[in-house]
N, C-alpha and C positions, 0 to 999 in steps of 0.2 A: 539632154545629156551634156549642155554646157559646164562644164568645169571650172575653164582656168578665165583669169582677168582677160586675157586678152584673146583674138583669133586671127587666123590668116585671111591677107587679102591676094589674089593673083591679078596681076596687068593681064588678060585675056586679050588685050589687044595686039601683043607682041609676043605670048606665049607659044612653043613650038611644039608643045604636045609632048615632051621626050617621055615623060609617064615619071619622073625621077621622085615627085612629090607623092604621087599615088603610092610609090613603093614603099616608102618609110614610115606611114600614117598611121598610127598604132591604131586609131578607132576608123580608120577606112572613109575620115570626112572628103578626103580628095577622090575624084575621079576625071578623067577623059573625056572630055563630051564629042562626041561625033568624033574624034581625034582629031579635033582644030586646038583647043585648050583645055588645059586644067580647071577645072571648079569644083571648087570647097564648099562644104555644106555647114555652114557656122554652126549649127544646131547640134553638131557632132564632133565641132574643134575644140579639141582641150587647149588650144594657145601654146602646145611644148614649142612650136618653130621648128623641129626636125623636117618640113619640109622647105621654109625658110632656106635653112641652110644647106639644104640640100641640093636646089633647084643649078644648077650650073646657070642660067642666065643673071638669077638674082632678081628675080620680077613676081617674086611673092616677098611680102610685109606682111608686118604683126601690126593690128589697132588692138586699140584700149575696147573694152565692152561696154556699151553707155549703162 
């Protein structure tokens, strides 16, 4: 279901779970794991960034798709 050039990555390591990226995900790639952090399932990110910029910490990024 990859679409766009690009996908989201999350820092999982600093990530506080708030759920704020999950909410916005038009294809539902973000979820909660355990409710420690966010992870993205690239196979279902269309690269919009709406949880990018959604995230209030700012510890999701956009790469390139190889």
């Amino acid at each position: 279901m990859k679409t766009g050039k690009r996908y989201a990555v999350v820092q999982k390591a600093i990530c506080t779970a708030c759920g704020s990226c999950a909410d916005v995900c038009p294809n539902g790639a973000v979820s909660i794991l355990h409710g420690c952090f966010a992870q993205i399932d690239i196979s279902r990110c269309a690269g919009c960034g709406l949880c990018a910029r959604e995230c209030p910490a700012g510890l999701i990024h956009m790469e390139e798709r190889a």
